[in-house]
C-alpha positions as CSV (number, residue, x, y, z in Angstrom):
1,X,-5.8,38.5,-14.9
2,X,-6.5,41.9,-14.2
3,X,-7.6,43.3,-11.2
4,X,-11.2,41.9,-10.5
5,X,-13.0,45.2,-9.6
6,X,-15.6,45.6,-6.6
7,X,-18.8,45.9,-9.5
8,X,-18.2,42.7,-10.8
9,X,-17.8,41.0,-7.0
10,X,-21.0,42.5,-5.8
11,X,-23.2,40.8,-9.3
12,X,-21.6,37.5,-8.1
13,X,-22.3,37.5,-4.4
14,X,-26.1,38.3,-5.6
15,X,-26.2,36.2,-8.2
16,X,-24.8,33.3,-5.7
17,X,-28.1,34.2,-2.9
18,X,-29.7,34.1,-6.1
19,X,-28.5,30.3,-6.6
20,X,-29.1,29.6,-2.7
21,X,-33.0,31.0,-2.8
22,X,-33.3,28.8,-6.2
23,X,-31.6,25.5,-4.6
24,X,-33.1,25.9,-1.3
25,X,-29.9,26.4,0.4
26,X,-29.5,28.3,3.8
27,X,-25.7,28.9,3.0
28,X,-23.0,27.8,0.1
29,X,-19.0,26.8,0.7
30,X,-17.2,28.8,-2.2
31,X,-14.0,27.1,-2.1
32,X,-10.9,28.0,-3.2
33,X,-9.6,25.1,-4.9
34,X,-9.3,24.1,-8.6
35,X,-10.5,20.2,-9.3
36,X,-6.5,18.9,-8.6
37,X,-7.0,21.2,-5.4
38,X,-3.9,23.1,-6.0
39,X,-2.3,25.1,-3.6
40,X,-1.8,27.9,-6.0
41,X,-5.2,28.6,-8.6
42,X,-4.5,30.9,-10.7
43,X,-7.1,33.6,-9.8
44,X,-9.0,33.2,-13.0
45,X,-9.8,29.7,-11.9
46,X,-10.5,30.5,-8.1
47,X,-14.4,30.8,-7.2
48,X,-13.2,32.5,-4.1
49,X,-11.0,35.4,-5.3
50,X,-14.6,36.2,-7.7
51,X,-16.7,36.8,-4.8
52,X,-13.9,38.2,-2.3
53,X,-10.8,39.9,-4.6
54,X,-8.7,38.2,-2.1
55,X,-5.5,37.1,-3.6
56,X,-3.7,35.0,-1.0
57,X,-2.8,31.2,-1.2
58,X,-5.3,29.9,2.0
59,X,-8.7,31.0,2.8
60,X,-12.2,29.6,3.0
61,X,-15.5,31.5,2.2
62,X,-18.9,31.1,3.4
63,X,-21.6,32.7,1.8
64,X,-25.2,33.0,3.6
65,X,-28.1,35.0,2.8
66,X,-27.0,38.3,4.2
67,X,-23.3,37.6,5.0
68,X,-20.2,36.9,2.6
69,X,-17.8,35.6,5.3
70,X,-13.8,35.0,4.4
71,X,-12.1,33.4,7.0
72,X,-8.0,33.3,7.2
73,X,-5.3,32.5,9.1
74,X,-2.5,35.1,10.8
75,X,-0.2,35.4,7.7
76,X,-3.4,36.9,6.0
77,X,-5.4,39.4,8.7
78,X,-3.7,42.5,7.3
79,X,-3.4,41.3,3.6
80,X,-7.1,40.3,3.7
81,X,-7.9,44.0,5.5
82,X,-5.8,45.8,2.9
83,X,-7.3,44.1,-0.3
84,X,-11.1,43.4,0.9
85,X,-14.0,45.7,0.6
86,X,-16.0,45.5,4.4
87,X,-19.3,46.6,2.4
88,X,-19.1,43.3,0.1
89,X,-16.8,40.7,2.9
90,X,-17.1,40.0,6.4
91,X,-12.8,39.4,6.8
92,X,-12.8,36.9,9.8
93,X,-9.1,36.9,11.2
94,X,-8.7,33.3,12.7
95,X,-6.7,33.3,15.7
96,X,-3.8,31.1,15.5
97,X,-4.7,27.1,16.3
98,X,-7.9,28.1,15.0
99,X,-8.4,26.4,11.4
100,X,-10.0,28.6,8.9
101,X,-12.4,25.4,7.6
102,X,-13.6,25.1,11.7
103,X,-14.3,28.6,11.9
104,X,-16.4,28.6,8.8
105,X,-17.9,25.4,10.1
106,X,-19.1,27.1,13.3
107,X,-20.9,30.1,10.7
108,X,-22.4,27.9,8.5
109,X,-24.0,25.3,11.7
110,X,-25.7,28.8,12.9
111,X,-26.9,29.8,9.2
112,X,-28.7,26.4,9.6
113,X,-30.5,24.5,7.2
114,X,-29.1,23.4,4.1
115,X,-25.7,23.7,3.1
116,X,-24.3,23.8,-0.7
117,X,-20.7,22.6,-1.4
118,X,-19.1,22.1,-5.1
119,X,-18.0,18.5,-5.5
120,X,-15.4,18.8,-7.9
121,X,-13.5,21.2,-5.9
122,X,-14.0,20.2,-2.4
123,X,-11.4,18.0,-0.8
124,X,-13.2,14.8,0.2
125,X,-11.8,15.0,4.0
126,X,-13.6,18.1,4.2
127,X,-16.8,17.1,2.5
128,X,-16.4,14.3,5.5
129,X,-16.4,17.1,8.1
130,X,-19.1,18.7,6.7
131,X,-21.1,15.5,6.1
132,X,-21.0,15.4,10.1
133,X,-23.0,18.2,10.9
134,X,-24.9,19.4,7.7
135,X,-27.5,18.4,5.3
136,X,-25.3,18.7,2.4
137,X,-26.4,19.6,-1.7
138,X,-23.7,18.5,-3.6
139,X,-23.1,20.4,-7.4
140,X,-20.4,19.5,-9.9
141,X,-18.1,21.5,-12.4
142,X,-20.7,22.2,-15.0
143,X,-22.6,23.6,-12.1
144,X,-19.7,26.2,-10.8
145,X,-18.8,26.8,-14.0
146,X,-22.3,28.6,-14.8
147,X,-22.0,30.7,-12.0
148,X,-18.4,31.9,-12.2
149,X,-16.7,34.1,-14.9
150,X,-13.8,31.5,-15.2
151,X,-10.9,33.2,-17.3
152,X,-9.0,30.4,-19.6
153,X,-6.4,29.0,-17.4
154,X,-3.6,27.3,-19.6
155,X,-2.5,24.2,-19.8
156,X,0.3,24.3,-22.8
157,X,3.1,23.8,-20.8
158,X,4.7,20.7,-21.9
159,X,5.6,18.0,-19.6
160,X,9.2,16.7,-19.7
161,X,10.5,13.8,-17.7
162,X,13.4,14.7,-15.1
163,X,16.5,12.8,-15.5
164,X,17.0,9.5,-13.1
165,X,20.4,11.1,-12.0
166,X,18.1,13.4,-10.3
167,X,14.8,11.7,-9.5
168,X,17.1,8.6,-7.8
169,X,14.2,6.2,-8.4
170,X,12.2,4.9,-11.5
171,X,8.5,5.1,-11.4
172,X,7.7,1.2,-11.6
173,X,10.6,1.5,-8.4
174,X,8.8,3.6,-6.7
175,X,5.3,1.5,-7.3
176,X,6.6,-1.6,-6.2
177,X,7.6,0.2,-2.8
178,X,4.2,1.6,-2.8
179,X,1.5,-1.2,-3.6
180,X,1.4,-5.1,-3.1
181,X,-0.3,-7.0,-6.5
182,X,-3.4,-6.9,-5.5
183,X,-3.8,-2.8,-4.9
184,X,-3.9,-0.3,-7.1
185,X,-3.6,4.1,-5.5
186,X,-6.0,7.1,-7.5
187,X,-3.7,10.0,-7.5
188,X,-5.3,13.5,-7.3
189,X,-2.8,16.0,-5.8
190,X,-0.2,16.8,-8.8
191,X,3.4,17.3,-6.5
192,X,1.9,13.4,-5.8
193,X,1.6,12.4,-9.6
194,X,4.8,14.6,-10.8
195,X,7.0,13.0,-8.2
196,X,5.7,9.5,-9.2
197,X,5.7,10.0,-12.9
198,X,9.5,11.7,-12.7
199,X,7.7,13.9,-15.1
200,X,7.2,18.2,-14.9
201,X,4.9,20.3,-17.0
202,X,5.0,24.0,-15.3
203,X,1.3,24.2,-16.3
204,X,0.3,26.3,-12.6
205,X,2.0,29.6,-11.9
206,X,4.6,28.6,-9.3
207,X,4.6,24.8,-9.6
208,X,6.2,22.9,-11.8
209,X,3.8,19.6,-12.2
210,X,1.6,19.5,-14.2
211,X,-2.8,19.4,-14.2
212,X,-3.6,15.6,-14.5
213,X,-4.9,12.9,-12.2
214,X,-3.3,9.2,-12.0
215,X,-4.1,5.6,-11.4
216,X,-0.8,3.1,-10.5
217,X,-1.3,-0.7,-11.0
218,X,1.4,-3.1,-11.1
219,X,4.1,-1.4,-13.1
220,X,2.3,1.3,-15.1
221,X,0.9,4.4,-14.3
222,X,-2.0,6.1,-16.4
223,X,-2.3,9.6,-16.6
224,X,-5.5,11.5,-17.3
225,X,-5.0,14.7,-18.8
226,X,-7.0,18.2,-20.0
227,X,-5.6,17.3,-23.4
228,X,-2.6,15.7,-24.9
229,X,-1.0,18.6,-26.6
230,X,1.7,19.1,-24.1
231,X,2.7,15.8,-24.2
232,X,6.0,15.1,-26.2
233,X,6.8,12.0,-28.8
234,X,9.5,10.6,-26.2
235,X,7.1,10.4,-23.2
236,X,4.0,8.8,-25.4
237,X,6.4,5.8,-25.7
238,X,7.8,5.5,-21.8
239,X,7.1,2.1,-21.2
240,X,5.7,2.6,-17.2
241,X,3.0,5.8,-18.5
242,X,0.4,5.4,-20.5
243,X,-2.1,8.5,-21.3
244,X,-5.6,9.3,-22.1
245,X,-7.8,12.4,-21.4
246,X,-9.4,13.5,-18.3
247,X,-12.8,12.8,-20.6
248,X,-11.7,9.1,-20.6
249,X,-11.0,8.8,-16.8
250,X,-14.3,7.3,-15.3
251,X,-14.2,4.5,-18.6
252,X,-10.9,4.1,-18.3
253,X,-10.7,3.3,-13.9
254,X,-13.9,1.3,-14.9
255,X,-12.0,-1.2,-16.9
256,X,-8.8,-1.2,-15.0
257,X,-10.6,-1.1,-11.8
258,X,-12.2,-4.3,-12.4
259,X,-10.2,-6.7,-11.0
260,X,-8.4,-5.1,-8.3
261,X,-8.3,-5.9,-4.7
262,X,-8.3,-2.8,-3.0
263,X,-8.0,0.7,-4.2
264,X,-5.7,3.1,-1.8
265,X,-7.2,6.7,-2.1
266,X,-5.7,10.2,0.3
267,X,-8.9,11.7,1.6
268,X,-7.3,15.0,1.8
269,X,-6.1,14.8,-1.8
270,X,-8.7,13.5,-3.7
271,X,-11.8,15.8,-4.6
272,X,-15.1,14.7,-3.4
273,X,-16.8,14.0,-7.0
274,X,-13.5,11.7,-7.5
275,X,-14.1,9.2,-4.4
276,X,-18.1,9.4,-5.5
277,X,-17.4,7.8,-8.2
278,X,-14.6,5.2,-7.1
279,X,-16.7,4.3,-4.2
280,X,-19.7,3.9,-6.3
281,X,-17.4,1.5,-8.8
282,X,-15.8,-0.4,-6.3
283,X,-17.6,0.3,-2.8
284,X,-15.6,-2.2,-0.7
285,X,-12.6,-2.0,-2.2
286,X,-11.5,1.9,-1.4
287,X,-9.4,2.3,1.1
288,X,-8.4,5.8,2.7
289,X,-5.3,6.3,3.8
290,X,-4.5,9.8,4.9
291,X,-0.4,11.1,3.1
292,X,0.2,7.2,1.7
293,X,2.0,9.0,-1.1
294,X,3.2,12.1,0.5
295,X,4.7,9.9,3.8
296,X,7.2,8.2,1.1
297,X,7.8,11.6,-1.2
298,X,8.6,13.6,1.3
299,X,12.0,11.4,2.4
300,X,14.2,12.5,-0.4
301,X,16.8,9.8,-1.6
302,X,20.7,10.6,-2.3
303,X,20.0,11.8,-6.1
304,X,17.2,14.0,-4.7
305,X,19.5,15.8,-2.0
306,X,22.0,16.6,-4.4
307,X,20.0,18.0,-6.7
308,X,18.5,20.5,-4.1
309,X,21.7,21.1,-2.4
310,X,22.9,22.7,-6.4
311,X,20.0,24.2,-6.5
312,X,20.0,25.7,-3.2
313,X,23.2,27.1,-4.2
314,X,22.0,29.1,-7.0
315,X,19.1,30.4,-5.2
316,X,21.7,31.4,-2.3
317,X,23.2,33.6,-5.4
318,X,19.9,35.3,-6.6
319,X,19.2,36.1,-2.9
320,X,22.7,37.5,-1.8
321,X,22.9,39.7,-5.2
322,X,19.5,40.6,-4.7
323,X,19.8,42.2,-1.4
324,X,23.4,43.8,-2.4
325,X,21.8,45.6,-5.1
326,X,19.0,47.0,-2.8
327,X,21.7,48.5,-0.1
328,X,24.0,49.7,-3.1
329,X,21.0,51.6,-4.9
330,X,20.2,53.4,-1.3
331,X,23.6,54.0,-0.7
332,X,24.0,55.8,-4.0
333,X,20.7,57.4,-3.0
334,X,18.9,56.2,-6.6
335,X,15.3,56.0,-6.8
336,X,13.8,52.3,-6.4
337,X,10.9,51.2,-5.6
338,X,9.4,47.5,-4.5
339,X,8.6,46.7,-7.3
340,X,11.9,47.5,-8.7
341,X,13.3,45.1,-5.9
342,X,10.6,42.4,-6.9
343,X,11.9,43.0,-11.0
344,X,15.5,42.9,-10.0
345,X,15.3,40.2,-8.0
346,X,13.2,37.8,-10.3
347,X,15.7,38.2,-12.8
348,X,18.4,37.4,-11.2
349,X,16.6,34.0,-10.8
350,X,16.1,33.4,-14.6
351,X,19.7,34.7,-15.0
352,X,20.7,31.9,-12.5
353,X,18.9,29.1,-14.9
354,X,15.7,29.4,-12.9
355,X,12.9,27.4,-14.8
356,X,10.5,29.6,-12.7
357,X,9.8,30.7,-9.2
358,X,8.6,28.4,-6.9
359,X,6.3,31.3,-5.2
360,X,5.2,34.3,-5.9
361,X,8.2,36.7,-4.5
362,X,7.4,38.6,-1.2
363,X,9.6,41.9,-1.6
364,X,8.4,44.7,1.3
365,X,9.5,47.4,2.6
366,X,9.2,49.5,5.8
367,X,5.8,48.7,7.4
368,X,4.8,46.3,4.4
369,X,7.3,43.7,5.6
370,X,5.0,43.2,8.3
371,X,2.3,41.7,5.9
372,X,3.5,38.3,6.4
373,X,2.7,36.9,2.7
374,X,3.2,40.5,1.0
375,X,1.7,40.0,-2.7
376,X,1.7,43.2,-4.3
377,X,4.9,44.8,-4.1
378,X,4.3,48.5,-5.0
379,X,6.1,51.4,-7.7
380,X,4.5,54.1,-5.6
381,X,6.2,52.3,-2.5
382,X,10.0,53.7,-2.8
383,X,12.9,52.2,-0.7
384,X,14.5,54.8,1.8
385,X,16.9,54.4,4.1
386,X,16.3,53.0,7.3
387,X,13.9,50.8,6.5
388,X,13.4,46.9,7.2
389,X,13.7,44.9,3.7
390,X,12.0,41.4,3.8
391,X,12.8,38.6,0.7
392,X,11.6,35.7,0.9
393,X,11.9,33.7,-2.7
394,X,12.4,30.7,-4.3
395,X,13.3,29.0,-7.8
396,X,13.3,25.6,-9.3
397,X,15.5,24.6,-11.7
398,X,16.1,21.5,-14.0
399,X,14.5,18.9,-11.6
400,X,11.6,20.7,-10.3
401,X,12.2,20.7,-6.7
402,X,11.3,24.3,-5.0
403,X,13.5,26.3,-3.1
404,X,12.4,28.6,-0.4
405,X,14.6,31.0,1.5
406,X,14.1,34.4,3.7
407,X,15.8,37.3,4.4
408,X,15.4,40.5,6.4
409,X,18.0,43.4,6.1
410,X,18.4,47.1,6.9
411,X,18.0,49.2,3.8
412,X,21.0,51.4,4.8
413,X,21.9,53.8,7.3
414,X,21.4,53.2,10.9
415,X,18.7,50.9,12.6
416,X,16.6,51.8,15.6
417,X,16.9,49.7,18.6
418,X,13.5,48.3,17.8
419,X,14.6,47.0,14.8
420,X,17.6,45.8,16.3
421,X,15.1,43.6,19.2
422,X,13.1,42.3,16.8
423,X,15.7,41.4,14.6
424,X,17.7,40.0,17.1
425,X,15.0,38.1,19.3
426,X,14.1,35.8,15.8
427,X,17.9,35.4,15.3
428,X,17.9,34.0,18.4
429,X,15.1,31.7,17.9
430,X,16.7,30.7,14.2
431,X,19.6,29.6,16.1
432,X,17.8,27.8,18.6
433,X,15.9,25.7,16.3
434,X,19.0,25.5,13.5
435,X,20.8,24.0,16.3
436,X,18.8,21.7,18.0
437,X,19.5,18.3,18.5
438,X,16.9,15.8,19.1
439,X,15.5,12.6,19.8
440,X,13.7,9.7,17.2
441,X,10.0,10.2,16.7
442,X,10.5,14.1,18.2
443,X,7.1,15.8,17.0
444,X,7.2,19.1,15.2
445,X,5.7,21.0,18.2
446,X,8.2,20.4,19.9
447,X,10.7,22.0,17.8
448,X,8.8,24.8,17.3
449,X,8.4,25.7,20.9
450,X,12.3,25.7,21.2
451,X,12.5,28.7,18.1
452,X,9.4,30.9,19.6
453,X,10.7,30.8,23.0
454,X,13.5,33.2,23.1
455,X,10.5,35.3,21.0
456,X,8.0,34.9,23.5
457,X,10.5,35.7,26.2
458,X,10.7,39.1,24.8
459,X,7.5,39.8,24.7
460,X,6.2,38.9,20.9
461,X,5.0,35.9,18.8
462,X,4.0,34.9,15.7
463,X,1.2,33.7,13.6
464,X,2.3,31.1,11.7
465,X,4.3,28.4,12.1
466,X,7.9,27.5,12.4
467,X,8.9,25.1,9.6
468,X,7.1,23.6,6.6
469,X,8.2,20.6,4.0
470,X,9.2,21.7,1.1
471,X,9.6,19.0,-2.6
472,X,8.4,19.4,-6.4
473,X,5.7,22.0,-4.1
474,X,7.2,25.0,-2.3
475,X,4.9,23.2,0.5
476,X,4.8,19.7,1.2
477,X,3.7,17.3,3.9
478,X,5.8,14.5,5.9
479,X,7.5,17.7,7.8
480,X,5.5,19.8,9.9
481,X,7.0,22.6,12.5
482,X,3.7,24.5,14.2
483,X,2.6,24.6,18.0
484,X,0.1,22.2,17.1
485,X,1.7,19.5,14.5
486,X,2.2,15.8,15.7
487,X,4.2,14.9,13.0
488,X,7.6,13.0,13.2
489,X,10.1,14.9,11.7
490,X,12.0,12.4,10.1
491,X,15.6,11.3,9.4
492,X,15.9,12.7,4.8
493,X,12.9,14.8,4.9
494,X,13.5,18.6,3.7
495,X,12.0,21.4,4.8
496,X,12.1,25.2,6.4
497,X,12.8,27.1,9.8
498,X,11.7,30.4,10.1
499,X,10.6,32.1,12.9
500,X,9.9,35.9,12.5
501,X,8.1,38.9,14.0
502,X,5.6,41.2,12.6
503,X,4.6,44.9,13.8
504,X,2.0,46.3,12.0
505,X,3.0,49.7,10.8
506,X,6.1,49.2,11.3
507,X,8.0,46.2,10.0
508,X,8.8,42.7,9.8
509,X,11.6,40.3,10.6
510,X,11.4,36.6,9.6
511,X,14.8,34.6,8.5
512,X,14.0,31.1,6.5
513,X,16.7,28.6,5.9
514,X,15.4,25.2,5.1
515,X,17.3,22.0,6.0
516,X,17.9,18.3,5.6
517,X,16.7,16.3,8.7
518,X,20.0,14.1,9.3
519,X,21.4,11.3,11.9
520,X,23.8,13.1,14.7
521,X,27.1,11.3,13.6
522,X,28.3,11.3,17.1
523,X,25.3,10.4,18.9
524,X,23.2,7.3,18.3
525,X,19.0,7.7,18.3
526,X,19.8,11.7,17.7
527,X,18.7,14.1,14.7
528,X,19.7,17.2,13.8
529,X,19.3,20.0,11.0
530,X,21.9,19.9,8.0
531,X,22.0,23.3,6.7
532,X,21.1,24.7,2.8
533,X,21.3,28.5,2.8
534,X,24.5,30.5,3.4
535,X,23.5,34.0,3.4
536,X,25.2,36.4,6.2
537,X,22.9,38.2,8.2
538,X,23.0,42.0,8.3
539,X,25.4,42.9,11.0
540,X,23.6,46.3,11.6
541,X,20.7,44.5,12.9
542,X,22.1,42.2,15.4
543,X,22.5,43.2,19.0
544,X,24.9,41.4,20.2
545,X,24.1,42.4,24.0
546,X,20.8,40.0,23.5
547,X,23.2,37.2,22.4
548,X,24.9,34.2,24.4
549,X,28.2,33.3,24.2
550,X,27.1,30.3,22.8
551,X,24.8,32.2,20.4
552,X,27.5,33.9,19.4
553,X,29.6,31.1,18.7
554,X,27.1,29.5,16.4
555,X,27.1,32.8,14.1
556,X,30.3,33.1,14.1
557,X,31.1,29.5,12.4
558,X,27.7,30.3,10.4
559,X,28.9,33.7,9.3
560,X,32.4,32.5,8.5
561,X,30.8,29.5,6.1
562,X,28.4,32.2,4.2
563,X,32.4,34.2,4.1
564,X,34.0,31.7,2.1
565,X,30.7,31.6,-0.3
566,X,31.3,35.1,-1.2
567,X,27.7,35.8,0.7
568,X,28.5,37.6,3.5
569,X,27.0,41.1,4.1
570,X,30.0,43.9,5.0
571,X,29.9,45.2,8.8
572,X,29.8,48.7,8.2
């Protein structure tokens, strides 16, 4: 989609008061989500990127009478600043611990009155938020669709099933651990159904599952989908799937429905226009239960691990050759620009098998490695020496499971002894947290406040967290690694560690490895972090006079590892 310009913004802010005037509504929630709530719309499906031309992943949007608020979190206050124009949104940066939906709670309770939210589009555990302190006006798809120039977002690609050797578990296994006889689970979130159904489709830029919504009884899973075109001869006759259209959906969970028990539903993964209607059809049977699904996806079995450990290896390739070919470019002082870095490096990912990236690739450069989720990597921006280079990338590959790595370098020459701080103060909170050993049932804010504290020590912080989960989603739940997560980070789940540091203006660090959360052989009720990336860290940022011995020791086994791998970076 190209570029939606500030003209056409403008026309559908005021056609939106226009709407609010009409419906009697004192303000309007413009979401973000498509109806699977996705994690990443593509813009011509996003209602908020038509009234804001904000292009990042998490944000919420109030609109009001006189105000167009867009509320975001610390990995967006200078991406939203940079993109936004302040005559058409009010940017609200949301100060870490501060949830964007909260803050636009709080401007929407003094707006007063009436508030309008989109059913179809609105995740039901916020609608029960909201439901708290509003007098809500609900509207459904036909209704956003009328007052949004939606772009046709595709849904041709076709949906394959992964191999068992890689998925570990059949579906109708994976059921039986799931439901007793008498229940049946609606499935809305579309990691959720593509990890269930074994099956990938690619059908969302940077996912590989596929838009469809699911319903498991017993043995068999049925799969509502936009249309049947993607689907191929070989999956119509898997014995444990069955599919019909989305347009089929409420007569098909009517007759299925009928003789259930109880009906297991996620309230923060089920849109509110889908509960509606199963709580209408069966009002005592639906039963919330808050990451049902996402609590057993997110501990990956042998087959799993395997297959992300391969893939993690090719991904280690991409990255390593990626970040050679910058220094060797500025060393033979050629002519490249971000975007040749982004070009170059998403290549190397299809040349490495790479089905497609897991993310959109973040490839700055002097002061925009500092924009945390950089989007727009530039061919006016050209790489010069002595600047900080941040990558952070991923790729799946045959099975679908994201990878998800970071690295920060020096372009070439000599770094400044700010770089080298900065760099060095989030090495030493990577090894912190890479090397921590800790107790059953340890909550993620714990771990986090062991990498941010040689950080804070000297003097800086950052605004996000420490460590996400990561499965057929680049982001996934059951792992969870922020100064504010209770989750248990448990023995097989999978997920990230990187701490960084951001100076406007002038650079960023963060480094990303992810890990498999393992049992301490040695010591019994223990956990540690089993290791996925091997890629050296540049030597001309580390200042080893920040360093402990024992600091030191753990690079020096990590670096020799990365060595032996061929994906070391040279010392001088």
């Amino acid at each position: 989609m190209e570029r939606i310009d500030n003209q056409k913004i403008a026309l559908t802010i005021k056609n939106l008061r226009t709407f609010l005037k009409e419906q009697g509504l004192n303000s309007l929630y413009v979401p973000s989500f498509d109806q699977y709530l996705s994690e990443y719309v593509p813009l011509e499906d996003c209602p908020r990127y038509f009234v804001t031309g904000f292009t990042g992943s998490v944000a919420e949007v109030l609109i009001t009478q006189d105000k167009n608020y867009l509320f975001v979190d610390g990995r967006y206050h200078e991406h939203a600043a940079i993109e936004c124009d302040s005559k058409l949104v009010d940017v609200v940066p949301c100060p870490y611990g501060v949830a964007n939906f909260d803050a636009l709670m709080e401007k929407a309770q003094e707006a007063g009155g009436t508030l309008g939210i989109f059913s179809s589009r609105t995740p039901f555990n916020s609608f029960k938020k909201l439901d708290e302190k509003f007098k809500l006006k609900l509207f459904g798809e036909t209704k956003i669709a009328s007052l949004f120039s939606f772009g046709r977002s595709s849904s041709d690609g076709q949906i394959e099933r992964i191999p068992l050797e890689i998925s570990g578990q059949t579906t109708r296994e994976k059921l039986d651990e799931l439901l007793t006889g008498e229940q049946a689970c609606f499935i809305s979130a579309t990691d959720s159904l593509s990890w269930l159904s074994n099956c990938r489709g690619y059908q969302i830029p940077y996912m590989s599952s596929f838009k469809g919504k699911g319903l498991g009884i017993g043995e068999m899973l049925y799969i509502f989908l936009p249309s049947k075109d993607c689907l191929s001869k070989d999956l119509m006759r898997e014995a444990d799937l069955h599919f019909y259209l989305l347009s089929e959906m409420e007569e098909v969970l009517t007759e299925k429905l009928a003789d259930v028990g109880e009906i297991v539903v996620d309230p923060l993964a089920i849109n509110t226009q889908d509960y509606r209607f199963l709580k209408g059809l069966k009002s005592e049977q639906v039963r919330e239960k808050e990451n049902y699904l996402v609590k057993k996806q997110s501990l990956k079995n042998s087959s799993e691990m395997k297959h992300i450990e391969e893939s993690f290896e090719r991904s280690n390739r991409v990255i390593f050759n990626s970040l050679m070919w910058v220094k060797n470019r500025v060393a033979k002082k050629d002519e490249i620009s971000e975007r040749d870095f982004f070009d170059n490096t998403n290549k190397n990912y299809k040349e490495e098998g790479a089905i497609s990236n897991s993310f959109n690739t973040i490839a700055g450069s002097g002061a925009n490695s500092s924009i945390i989720h950089y989007k727009n990597p530039s061919r006016e921006k050209k790489i010069i020496e002595g600047e900080l280079i941040l990558l952070d990338s991923g790729g799946y590959y045959e099975g679908g499971y994201a990878t998800d790595t970071t690295r920060t370098i020096l372009s070439g020459g000599e770094a400044t002894s700010e770089q080298k701080k900065i760099f060095t103060l989030v090495l030493k909170g990577w090894i912190a947290a890479m090397n921590a050993e800790f107790k059953v049932g340890t909550i993620g804010k714990e771990l986090d406040a062991i990498a941010r504290k040689p950080i804070i020590d000297g003097g800086y912080d950052y605004a996000h967290g420490t460590g996400h989960g990561i499965g057929v989603h680049v982001h996934e739940g059951g792992y969870s690694i922020t100064p504010t997560s209770e989750v248990v980070i448990k023995e097989g789940t999978h997920g990230s560690i990187e701490p960084g540091i951001y100076l406007p203006g002038v650079g960023g660090v963060r480094i990303e490895n992810t890990v498999f959360v393992e049992a301490h052989p040695e010591k019994e009720g223990i956990l540690r972090f089993r290791n996925l990336v091997w890629i050296g860290m540049d030597h001309k940022l580390i200042d080893e006079t920040l360093l402990t011995e024992e600091e030191k020791s753990y690079l020096s086994t990590y670096e020799s590892e990365c060595l032996k791998k061929g994906h070391s970076m040279p010392s001088s």
